[in-house]
HTML snippet that shows the backbone in 3Dmol.js (N, CA, C, O; Angstrom):
<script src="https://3Dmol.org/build/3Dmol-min.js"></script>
<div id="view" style="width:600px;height:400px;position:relative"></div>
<script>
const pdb = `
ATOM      1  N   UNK A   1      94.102  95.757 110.865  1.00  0.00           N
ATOM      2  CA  UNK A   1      94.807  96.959 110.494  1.00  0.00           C
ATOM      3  C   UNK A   1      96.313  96.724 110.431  1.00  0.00           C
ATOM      4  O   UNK A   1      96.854  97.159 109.414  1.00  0.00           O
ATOM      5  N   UNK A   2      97.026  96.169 111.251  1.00  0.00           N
ATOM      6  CA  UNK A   2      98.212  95.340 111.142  1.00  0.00           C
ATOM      7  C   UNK A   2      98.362  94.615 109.966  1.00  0.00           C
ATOM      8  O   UNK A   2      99.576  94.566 109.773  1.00  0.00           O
ATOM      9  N   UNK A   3      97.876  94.121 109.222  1.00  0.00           N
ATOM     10  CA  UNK A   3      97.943  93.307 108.021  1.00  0.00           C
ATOM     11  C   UNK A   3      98.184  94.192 107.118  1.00  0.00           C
ATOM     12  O   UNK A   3      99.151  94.013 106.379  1.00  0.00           O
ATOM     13  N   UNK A   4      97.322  95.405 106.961  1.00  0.00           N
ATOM     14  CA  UNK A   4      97.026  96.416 105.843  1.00  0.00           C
ATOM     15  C   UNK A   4      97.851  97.069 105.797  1.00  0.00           C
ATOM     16  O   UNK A   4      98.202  97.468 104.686  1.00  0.00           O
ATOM     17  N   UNK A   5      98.763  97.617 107.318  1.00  0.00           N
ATOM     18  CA  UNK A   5      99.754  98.304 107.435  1.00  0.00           C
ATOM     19  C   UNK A   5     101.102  97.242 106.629  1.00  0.00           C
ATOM     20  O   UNK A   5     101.689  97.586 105.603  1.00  0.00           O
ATOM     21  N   UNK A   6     101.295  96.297 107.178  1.00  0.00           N
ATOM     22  CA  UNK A   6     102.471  95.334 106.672  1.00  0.00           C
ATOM     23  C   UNK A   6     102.340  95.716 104.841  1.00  0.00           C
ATOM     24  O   UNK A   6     103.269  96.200 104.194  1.00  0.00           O
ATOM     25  N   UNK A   7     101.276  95.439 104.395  1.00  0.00           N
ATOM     26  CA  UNK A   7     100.923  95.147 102.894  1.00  0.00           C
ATOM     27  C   UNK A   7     101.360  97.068 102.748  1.00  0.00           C
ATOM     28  O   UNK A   7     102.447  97.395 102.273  1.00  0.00           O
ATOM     29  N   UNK A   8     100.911  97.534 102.959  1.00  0.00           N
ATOM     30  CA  UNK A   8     101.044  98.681 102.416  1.00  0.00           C
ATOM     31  C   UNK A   8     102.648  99.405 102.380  1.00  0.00           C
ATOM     32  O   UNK A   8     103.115 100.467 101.969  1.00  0.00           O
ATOM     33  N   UNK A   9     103.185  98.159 103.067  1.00  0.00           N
ATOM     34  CA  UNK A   9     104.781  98.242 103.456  1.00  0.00           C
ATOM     35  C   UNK A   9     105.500  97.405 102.951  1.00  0.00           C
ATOM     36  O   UNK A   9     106.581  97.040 103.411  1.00  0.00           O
ATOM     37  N   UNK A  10     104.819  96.888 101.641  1.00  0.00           N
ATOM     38  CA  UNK A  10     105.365  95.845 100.646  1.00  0.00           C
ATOM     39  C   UNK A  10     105.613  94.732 101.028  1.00  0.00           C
ATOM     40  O   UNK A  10     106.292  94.055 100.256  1.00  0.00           O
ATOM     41  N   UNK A  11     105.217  94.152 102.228  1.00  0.00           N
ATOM     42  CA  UNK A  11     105.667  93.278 102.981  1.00  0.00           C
ATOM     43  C   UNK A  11     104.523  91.964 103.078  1.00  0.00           C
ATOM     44  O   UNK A  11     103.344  92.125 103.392  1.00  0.00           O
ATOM     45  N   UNK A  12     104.968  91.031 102.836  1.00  0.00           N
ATOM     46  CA  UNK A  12     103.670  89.938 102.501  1.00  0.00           C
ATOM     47  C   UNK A  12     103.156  89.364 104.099  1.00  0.00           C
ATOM     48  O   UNK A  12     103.931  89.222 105.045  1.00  0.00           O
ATOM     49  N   UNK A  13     101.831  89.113 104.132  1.00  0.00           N
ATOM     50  CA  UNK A  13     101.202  88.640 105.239  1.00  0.00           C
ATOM     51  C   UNK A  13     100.895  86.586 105.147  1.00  0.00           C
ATOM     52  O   UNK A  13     100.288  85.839 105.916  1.00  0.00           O
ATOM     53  N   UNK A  14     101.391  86.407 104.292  1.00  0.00           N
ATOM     54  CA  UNK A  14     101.639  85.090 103.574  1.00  0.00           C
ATOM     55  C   UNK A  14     102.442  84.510 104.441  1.00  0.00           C
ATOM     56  O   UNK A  14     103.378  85.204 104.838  1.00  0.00           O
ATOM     57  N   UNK A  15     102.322  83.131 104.968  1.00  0.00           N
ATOM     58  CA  UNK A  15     103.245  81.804 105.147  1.00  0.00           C
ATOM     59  C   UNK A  15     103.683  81.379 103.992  1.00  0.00           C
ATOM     60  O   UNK A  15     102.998  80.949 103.064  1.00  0.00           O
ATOM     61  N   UNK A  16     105.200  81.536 104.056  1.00  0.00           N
ATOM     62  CA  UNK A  16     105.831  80.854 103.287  1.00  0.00           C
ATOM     63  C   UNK A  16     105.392  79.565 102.521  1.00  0.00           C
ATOM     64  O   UNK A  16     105.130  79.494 101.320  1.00  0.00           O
ATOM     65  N   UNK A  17     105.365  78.697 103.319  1.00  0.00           N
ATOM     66  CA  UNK A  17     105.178  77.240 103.182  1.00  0.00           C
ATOM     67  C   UNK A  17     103.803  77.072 102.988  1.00  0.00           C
ATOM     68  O   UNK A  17     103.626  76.004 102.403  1.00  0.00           O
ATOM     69  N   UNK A  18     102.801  77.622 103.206  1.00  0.00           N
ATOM     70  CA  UNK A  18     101.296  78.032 103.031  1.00  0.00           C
ATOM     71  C   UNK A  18     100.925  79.287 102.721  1.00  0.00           C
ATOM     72  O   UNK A  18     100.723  80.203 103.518  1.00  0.00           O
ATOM     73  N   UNK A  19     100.822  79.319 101.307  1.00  0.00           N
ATOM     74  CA  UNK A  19     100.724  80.576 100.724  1.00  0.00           C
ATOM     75  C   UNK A  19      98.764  80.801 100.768  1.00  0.00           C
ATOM     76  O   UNK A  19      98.449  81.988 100.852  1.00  0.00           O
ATOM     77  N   UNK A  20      97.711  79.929 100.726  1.00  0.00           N
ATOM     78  CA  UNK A  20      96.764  80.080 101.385  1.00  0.00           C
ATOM     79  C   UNK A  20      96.236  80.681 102.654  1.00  0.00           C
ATOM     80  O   UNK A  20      95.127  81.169 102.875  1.00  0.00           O
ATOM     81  N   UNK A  21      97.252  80.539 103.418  1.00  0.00           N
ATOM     82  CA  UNK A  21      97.317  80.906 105.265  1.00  0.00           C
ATOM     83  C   UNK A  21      97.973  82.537 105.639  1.00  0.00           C
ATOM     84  O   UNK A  21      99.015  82.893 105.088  1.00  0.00           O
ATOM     85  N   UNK A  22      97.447  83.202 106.351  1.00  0.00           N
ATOM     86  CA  UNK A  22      97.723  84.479 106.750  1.00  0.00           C
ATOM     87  C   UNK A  22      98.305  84.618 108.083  1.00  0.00           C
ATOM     88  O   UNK A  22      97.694  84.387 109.126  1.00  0.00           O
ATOM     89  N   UNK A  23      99.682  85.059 107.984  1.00  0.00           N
ATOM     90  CA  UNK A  23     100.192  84.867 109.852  1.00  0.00           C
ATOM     91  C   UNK A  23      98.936  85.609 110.681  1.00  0.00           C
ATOM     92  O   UNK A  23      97.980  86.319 110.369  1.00  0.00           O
ATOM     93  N   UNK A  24      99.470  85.054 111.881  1.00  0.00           N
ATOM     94  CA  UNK A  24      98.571  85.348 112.941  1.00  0.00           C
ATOM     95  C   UNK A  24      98.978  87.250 113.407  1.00  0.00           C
ATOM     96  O   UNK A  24      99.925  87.921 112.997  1.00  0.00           O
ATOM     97  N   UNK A  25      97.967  87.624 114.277  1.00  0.00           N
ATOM     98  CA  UNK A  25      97.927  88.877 115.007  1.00  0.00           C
ATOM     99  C   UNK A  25      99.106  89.042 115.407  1.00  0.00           C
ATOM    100  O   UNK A  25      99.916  89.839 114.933  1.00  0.00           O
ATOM    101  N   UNK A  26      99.345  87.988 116.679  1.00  0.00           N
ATOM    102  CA  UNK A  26     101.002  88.200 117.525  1.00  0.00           C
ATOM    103  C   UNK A  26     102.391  87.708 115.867  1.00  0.00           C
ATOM    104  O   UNK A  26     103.500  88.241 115.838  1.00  0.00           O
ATOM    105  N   UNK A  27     102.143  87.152 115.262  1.00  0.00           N
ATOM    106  CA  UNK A  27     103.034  87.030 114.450  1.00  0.00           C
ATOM    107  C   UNK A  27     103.248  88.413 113.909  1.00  0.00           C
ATOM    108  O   UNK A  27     104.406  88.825 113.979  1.00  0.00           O
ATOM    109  N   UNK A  28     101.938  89.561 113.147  1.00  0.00           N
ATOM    110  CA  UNK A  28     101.885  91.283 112.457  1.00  0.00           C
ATOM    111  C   UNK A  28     102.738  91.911 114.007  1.00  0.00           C
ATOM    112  O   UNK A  28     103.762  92.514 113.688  1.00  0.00           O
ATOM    113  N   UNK A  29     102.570  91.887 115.128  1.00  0.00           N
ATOM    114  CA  UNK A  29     102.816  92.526 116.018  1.00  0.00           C
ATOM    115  C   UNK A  29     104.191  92.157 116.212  1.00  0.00           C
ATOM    116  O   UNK A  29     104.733  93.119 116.755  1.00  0.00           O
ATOM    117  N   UNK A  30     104.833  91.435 116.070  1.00  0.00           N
ATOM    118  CA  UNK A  30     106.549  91.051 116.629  1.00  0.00           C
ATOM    119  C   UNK A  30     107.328  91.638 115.185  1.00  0.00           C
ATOM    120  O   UNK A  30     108.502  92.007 115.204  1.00  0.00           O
ATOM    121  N   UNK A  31     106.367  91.660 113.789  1.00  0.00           N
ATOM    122  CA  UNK A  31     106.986  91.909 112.731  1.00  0.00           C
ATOM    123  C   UNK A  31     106.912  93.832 112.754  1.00  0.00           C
ATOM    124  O   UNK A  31     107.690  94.647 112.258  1.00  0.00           O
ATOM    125  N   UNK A  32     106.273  93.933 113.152  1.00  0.00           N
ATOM    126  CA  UNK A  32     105.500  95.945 112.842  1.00  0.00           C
ATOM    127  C   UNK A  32     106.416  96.452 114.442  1.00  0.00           C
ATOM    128  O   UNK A  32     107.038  97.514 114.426  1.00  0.00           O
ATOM    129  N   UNK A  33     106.404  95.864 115.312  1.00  0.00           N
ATOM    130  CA  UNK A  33     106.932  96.264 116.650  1.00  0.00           C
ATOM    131  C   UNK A  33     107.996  95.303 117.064  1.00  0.00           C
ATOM    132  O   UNK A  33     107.778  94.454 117.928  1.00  0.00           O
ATOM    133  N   UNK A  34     109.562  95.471 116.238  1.00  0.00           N
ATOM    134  CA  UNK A  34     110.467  94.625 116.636  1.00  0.00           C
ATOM    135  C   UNK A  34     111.211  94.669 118.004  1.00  0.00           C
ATOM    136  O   UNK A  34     112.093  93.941 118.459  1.00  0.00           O
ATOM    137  N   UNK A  35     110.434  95.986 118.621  1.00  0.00           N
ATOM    138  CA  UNK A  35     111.537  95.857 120.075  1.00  0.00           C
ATOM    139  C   UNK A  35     110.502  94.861 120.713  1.00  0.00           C
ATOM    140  O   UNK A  35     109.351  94.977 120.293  1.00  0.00           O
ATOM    141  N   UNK A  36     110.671  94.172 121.395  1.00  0.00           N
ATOM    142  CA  UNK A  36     110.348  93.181 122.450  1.00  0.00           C
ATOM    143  C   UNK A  36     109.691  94.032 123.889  1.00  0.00           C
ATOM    144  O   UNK A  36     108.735  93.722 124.600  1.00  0.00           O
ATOM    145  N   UNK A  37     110.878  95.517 123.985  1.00  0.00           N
ATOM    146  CA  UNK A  37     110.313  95.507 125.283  1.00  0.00           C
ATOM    147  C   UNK A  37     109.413  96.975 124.955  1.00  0.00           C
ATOM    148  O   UNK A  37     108.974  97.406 126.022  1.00  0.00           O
ATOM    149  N   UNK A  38     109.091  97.698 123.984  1.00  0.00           N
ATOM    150  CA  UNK A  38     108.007  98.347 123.465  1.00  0.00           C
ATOM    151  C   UNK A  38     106.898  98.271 123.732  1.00  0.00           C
ATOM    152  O   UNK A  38     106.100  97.430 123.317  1.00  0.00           O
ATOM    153  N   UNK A  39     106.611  99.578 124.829  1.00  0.00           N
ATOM    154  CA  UNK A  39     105.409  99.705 125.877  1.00  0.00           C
ATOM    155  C   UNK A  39     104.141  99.081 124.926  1.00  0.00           C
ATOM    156  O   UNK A  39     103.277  98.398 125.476  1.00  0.00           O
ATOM    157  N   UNK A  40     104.096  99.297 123.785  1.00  0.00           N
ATOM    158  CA  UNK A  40     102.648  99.768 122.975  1.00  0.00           C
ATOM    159  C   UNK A  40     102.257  98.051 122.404  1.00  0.00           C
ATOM    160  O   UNK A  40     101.158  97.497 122.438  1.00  0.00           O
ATOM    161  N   UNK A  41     103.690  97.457 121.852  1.00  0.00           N
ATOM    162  CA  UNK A  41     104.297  96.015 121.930  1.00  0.00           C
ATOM    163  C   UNK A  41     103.125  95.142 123.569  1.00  0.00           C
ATOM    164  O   UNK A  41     101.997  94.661 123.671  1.00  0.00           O
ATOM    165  N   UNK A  42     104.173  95.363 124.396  1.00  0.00           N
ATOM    166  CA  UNK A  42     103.458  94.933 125.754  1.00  0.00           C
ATOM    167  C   UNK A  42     102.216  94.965 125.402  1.00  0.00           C
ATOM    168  O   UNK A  42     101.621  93.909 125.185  1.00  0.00           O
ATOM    169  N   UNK A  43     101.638  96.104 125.289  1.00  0.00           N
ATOM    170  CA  UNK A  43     100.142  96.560 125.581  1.00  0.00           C
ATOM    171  C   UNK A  43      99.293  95.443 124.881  1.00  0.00           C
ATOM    172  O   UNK A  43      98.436  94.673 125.316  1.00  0.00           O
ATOM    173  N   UNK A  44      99.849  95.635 123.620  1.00  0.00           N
ATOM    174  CA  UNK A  44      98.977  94.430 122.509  1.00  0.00           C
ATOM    175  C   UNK A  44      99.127  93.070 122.703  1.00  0.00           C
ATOM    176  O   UNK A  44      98.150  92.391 122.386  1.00  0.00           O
ATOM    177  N   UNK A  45     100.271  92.390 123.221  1.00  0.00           N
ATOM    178  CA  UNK A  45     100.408  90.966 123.568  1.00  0.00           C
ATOM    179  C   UNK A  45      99.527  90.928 125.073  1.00  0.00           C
ATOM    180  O   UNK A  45      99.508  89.812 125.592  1.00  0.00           O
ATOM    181  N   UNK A  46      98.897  91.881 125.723  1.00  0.00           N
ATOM    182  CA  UNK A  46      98.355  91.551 126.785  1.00  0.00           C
ATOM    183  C   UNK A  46      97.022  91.406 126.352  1.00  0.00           C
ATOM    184  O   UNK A  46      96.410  90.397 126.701  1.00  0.00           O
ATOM    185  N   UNK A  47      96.228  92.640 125.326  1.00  0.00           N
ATOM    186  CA  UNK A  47      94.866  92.554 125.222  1.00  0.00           C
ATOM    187  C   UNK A  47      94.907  91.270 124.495  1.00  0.00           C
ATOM    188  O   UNK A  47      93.886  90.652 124.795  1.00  0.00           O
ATOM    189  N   UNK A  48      95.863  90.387 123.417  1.00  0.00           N
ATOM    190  CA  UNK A  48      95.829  89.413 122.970  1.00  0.00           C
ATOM    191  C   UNK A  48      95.038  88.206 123.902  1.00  0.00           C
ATOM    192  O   UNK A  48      94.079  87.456 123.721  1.00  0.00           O
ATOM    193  N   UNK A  49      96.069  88.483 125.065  1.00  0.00           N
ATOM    194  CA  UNK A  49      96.443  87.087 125.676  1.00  0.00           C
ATOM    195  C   UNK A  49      94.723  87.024 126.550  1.00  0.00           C
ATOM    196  O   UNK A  49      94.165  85.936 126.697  1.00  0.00           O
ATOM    197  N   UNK A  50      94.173  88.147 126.976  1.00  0.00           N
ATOM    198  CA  UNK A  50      93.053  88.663 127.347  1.00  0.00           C
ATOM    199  C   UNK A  50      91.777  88.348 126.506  1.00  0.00           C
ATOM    200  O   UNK A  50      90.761  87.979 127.095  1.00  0.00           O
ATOM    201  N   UNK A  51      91.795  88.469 125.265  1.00  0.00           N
ATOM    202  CA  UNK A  51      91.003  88.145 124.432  1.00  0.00           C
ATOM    203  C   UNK A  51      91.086  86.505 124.557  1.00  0.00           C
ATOM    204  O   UNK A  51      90.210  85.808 125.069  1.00  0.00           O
ATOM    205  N   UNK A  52      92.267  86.050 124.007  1.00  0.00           N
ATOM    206  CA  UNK A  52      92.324  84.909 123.748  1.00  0.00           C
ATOM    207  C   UNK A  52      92.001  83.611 124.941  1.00  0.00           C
ATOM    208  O   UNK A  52      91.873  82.397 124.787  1.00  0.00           O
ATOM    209  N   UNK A  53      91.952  84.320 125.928  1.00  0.00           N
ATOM    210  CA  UNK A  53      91.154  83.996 127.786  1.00  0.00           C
ATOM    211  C   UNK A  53      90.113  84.065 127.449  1.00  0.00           C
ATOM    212  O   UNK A  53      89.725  83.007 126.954  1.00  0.00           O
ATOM    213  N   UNK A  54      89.084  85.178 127.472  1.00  0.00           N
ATOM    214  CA  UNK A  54      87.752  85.205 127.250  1.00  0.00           C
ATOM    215  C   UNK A  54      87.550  84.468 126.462  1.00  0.00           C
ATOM    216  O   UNK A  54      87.072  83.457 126.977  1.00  0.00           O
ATOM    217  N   UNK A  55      87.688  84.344 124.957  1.00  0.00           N
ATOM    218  CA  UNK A  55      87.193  83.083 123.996  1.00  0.00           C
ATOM    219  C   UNK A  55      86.898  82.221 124.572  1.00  0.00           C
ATOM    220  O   UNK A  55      85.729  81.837 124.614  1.00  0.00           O
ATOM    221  N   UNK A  56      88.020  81.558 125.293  1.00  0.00           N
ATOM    222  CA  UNK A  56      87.885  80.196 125.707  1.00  0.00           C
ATOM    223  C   UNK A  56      87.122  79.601 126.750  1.00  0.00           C
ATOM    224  O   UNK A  56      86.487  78.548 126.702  1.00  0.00           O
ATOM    225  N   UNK A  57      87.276  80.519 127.849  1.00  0.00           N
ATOM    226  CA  UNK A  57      86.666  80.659 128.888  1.00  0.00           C
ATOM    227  C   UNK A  57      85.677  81.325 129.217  1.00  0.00           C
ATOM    228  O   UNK A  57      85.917  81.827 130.315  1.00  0.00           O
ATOM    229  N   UNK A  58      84.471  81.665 128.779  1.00  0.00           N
ATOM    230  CA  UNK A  58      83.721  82.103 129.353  1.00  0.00           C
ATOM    231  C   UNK A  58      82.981  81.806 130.721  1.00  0.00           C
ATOM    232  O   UNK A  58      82.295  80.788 130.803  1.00  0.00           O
ATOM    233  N   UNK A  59      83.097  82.635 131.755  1.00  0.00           N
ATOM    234  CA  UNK A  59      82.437  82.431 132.812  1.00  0.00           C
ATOM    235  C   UNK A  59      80.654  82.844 132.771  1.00  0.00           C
ATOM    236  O   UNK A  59      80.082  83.615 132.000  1.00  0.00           O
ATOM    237  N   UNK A  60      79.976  81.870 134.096  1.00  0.00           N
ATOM    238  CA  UNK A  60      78.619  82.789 134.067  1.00  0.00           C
ATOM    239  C   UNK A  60      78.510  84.123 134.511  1.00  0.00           C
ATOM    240  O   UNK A  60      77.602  84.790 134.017  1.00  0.00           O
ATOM    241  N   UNK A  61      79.119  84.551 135.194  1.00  0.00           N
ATOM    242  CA  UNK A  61      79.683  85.974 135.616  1.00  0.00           C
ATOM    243  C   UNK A  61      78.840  86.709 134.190  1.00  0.00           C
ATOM    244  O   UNK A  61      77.618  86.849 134.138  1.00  0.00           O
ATOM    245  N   UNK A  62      79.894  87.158 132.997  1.00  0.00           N
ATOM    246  CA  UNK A  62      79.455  87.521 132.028  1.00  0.00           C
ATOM    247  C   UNK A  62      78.142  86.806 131.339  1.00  0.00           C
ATOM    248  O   UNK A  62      77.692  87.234 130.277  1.00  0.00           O
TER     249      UNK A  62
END
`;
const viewer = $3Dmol.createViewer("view");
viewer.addModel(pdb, "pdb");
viewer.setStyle({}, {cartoon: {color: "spectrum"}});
viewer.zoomTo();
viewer.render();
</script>
């Protein structure tokens, strides 16, 4: 939804240098939410960093 929002904001989701390649999530999020210290900002670089834990790690727990 971040992507769609950028595009719909005339704004390309394109790497420069790799026009094949689509920036990443945290790349739409630092571009759509430029304050740094932006509660909603925070919020999303955490479920990121959270997600991007689970991927990797799955425990037997789950």
């Amino acid at each position: 939804m971040l992507k769609a929002y950028l595009i719909k904001q005339n704004k390309s989701v394109y790497y420069k240098d790799k026009p094949e390649r689509t920036i990443s999530l945290t790349e739409c999020i630092k571009r759509i939410f430029t304050n740094d210290k932006d509660p909603l900002r925070l919020n999303l670089e955490k479920i990121i960093e959270l997600r991007d834990t689970s991927t990797h790690f799955i425990t037997e727990e789950y």
